[in-house]
RODO-2510 file (C-alpha; in nm, 4 decimals, decimal comma):
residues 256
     n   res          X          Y          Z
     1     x    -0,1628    -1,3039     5,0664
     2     x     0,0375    -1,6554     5,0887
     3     x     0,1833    -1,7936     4,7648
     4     x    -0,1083    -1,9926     4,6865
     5     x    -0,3364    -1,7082     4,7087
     6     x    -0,1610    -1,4941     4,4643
     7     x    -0,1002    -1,7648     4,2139
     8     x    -0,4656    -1,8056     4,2255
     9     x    -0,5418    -1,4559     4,1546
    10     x    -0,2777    -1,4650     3,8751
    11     x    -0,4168    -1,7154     3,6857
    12     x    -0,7712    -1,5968     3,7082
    13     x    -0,6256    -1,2513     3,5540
    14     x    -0,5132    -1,5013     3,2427
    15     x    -0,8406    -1,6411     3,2237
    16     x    -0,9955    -1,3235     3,2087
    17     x    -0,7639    -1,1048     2,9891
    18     x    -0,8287    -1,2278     2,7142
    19     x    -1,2255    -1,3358     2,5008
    20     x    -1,3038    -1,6812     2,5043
    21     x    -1,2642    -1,6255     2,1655
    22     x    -0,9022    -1,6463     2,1473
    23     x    -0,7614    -1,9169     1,8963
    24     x    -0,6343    -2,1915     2,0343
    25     x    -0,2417    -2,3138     1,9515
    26     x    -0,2663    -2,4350     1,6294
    27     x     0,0835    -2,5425     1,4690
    28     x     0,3080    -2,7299     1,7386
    29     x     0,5856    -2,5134     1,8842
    30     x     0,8195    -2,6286     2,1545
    31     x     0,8450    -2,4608     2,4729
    32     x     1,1708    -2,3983     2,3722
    33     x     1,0569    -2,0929     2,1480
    34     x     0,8644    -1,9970     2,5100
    35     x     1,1721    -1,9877     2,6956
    36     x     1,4112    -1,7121     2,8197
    37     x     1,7629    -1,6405     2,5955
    38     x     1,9360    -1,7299     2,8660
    39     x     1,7602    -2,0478     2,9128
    40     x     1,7640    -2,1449     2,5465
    41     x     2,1977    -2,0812     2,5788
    42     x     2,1850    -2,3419     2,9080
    43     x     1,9377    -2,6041     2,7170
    44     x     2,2124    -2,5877     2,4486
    45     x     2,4944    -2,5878     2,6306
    46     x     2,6586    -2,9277     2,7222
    47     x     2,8594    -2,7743     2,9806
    48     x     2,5936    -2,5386     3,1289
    49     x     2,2587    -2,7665     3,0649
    50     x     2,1905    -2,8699     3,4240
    51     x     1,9931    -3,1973     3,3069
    52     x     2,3046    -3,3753     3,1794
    53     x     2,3752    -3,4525     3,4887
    54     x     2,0773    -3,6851     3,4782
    55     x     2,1908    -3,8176     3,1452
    56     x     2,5335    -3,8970     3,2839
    57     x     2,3841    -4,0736     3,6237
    58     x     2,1304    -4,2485     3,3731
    59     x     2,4462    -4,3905     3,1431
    60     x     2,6230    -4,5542     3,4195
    61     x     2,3268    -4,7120     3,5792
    62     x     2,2653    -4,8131     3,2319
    63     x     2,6300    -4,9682     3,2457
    64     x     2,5861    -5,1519     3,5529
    65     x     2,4596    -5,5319     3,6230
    66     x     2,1735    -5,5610     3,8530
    67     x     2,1999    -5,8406     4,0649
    68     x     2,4897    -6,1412     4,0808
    69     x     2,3053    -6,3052     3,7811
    70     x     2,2261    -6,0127     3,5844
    71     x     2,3149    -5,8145     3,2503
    72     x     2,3347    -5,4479     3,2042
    73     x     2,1104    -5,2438     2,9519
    74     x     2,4778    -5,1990     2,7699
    75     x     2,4943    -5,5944     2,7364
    76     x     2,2699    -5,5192     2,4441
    77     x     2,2523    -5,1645     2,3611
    78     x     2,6110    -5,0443     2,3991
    79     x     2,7738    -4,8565     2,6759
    80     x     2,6742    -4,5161     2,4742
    81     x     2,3405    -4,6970     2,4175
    82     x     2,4354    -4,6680     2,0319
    83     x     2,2269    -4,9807     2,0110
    84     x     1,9272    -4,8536     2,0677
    85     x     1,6531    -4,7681     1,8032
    86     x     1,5692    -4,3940     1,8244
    87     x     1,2907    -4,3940     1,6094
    88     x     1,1250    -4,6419     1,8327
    89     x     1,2076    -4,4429     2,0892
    90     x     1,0336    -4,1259     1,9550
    91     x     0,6995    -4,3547     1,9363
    92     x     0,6221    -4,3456     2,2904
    93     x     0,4169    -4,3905     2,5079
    94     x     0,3277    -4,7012     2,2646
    95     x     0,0194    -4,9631     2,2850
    96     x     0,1316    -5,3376     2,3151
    97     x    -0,1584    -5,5035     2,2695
    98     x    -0,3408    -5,4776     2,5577
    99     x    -0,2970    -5,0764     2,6824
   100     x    -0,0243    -4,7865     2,6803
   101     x     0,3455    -4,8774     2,8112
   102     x     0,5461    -4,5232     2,8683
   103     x     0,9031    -4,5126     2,7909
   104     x     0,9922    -4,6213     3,1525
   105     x     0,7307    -4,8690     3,2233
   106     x     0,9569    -5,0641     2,9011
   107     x     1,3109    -4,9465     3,0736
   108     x     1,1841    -5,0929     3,4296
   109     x     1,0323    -5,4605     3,2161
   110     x     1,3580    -5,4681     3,0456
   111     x     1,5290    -5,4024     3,4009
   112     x     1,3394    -5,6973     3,5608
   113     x     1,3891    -5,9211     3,2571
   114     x     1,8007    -5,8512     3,2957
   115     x     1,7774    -5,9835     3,6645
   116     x     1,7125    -5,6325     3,8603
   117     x     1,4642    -5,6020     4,1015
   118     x     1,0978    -5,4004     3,9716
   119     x     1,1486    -5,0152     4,0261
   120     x     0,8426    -4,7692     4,1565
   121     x     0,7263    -4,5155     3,8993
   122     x     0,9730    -4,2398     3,8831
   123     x     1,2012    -4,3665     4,1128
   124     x     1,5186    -4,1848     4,1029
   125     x     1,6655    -4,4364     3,9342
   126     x     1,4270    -4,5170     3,6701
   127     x     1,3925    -4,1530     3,6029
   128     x     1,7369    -4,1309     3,5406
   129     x     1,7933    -4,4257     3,2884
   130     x     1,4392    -4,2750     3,1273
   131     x     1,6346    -3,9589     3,0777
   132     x     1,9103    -4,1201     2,9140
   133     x     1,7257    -4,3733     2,7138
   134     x     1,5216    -4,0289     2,5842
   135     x     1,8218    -3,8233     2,5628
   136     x     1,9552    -4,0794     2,2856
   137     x     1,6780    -3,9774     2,0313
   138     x     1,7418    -3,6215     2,0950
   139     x     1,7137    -3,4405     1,7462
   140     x     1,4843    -3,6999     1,6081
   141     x     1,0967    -3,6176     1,5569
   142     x     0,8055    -3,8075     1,7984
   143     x     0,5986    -4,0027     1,6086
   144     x     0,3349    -4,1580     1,8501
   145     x     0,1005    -4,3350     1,6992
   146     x    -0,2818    -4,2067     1,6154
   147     x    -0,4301    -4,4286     1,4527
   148     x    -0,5692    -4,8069     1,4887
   149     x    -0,6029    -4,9240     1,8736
   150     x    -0,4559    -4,5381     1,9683
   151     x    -0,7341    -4,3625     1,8592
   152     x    -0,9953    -4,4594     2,1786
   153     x    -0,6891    -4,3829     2,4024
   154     x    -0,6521    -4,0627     2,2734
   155     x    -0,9959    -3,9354     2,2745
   156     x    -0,9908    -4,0624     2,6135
   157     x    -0,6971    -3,8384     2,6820
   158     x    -0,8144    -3,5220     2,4902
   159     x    -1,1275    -3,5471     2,7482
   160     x    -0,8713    -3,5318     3,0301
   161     x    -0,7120    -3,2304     2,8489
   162     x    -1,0487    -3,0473     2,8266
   163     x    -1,1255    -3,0892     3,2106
   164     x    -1,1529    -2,8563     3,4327
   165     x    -0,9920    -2,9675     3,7438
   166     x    -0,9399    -2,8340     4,1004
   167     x    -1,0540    -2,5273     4,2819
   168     x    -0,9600    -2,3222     3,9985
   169     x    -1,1564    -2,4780     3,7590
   170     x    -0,9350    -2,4610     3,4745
   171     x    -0,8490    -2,7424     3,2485
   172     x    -0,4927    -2,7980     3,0859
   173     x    -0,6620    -2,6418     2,7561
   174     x    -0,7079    -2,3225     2,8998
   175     x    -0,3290    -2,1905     2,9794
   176     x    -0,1711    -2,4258     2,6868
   177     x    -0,4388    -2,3459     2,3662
   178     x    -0,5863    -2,0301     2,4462
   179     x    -0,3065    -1,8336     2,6447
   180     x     0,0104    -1,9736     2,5317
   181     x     0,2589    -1,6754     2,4648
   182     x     0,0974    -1,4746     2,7836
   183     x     0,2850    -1,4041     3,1190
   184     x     0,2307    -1,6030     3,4289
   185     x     0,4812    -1,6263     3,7202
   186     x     0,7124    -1,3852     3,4914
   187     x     0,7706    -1,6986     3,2204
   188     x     0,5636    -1,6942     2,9124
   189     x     0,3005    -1,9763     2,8999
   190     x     0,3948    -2,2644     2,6072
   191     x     0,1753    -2,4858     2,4336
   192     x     0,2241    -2,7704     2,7027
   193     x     0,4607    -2,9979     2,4359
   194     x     0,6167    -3,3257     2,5645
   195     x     0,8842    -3,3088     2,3328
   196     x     1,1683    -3,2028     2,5926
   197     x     1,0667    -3,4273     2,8876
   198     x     1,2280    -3,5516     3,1153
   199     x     1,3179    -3,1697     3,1469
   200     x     1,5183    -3,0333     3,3765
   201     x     1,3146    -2,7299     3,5874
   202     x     1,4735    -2,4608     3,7208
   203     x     1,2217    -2,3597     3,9415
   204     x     1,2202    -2,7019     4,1422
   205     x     1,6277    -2,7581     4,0642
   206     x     1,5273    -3,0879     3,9146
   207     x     1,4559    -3,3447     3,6513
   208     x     1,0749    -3,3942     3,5822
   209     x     0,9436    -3,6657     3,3726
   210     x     0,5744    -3,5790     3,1874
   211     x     0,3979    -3,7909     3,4549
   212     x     0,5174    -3,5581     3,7446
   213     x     0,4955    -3,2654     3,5489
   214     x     0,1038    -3,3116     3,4924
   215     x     0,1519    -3,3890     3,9000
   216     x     0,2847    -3,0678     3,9483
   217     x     0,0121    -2,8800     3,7304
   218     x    -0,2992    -3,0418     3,8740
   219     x    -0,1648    -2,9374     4,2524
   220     x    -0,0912    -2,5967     4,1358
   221     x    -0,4826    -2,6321     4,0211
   222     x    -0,5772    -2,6868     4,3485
   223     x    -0,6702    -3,0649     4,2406
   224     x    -0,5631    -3,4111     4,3640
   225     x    -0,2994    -3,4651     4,1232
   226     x    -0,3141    -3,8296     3,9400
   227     x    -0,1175    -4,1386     4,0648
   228     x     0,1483    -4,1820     3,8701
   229     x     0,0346    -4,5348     3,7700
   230     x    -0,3010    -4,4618     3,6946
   231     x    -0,4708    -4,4636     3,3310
   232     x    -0,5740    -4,1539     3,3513
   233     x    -0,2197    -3,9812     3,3891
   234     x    -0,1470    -4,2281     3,0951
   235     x    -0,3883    -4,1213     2,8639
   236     x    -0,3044    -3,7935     2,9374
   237     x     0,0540    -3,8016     2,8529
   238     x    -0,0284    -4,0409     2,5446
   239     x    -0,2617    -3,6991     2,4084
   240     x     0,0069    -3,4615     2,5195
   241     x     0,3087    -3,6360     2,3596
   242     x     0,0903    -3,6911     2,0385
   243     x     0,0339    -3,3011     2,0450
   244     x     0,3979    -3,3120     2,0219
   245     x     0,4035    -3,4900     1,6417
   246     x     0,7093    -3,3790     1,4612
   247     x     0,8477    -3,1870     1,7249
   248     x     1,2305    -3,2622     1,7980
   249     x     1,3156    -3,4299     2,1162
   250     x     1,5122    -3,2003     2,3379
   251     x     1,5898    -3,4281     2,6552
   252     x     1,6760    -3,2585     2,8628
   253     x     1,4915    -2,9687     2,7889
   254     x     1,5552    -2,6708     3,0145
   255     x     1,2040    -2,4855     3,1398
   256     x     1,1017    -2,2752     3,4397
***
């Protein structure tokens, strides 16, 4: 049986080991209470966390002037980006009037409004200045907003949550409120929390942003995964960060 197959099989056996009657997640935890030991001891070290890296590539493109005419994102944040506002970072993705901005939609307008060029979703770049930017709010609790405009979006995005997708017909719901703390792939299954993206995964060897994470999930479903710019993968990250209330950031988190 190919590796497809099997992971199939395995998370059928979830779906069916346990009554539909199972309670779903209740209180926010972090995937970090998920996680391995020895995991946890990387994610906390600053020597051993692989995702620093990242956060250190992310700094000194954060440091550098795009274009002959341009200015940094340390001409008015700081080189250490002590400048920026970490409780406004904790709030997104945020609405601005007209629909939901993610943290690095605002990094790549502020990029193009300092003289760079526009970056592609989750290019390597952006990714890595989103990873700092995050990184720089790490300790403080998200706060995304529920209320006013928000709430629309976000029963928009709990749908999406709910939906059974791909040839497995299982929605996000199913591993992340009604089997979190069972065993899939040999890693225990979390509540699906934003709160440590972008994380770095050691199963990939990379950093992954929420956006490519949900990517990642909905092909492992056997589904066409969303484009990264679409509204749907938005209002699905807006309903999973919001999950994440009062959770600390971690970036960068350490997962499987």
């Amino acid at each position: 049986m190919n590796i497809k197959g099997k992971l199939t099989v395995c998370l059928l056996t979830i779906a069916l080991a346990a009554p539909l009657s199972v309670a779903s997640a209740g209180q926010p935890r972090s995937g970090y209470e998920y996680i391995k030991q020895a995991t946890r001891d990387m994610q906390d070290d600053d020597f051993e966390n692989p995702g620093l890296l990242t956060v250190e590539k992310g700094q000194a493109l954060f440091n550098t002037q795009p274009g002959d005419n341009g200015k940094s994102c340390a001409a008015c944040h700081g080189t250490g980006g002590e400048g920026l506002d970490v409780k406004k970072i904790a709030r997104y993705p945020v609405h601005d009037g007209t629909g939901i901005v993610s943290l690095q939609k605002q990094i790549s307008r502020c990029h193009v409004n300092n003289g760079g060029s526009a970056l592609p979703t989750n290019h390597p770049d952006l990714l890595s200045l989103e990873t700092f930017v995050r990184n720089r709010a790490a300790g403080e609790p998200v706060n995304v907003q529920t209320d006013g405009p928000m709430v629309p979006l976000l029963e928009k995005g709990e749908q999406l949550y709910r939906q059974r997708y791909g040839l497995i017909d299982m929605s996000c719901q199913h591993c992340h409120d009604f089997y979190p703390g069972q065993m899939i792939r040999g890693q225990k299954i979390s509540q699906g929390m934003g709160n440590g993206f972008p994380a770095y995964r050691l199963d990939i060897g990379e950093i992954t942003n929420l956006s490519q994470r949900i990517e990642q999930c909905l092909t492992l479903m056997r589904a066409e995964p969303f484009e990264a710019d679409s509204q749907d993968s938005l209002l699905l990250q807006l309903y999973i960060m919001s999950r994440s209330n009062g959770l600390d950031i971690e970036t960068p988190a350490v997962r499987y």
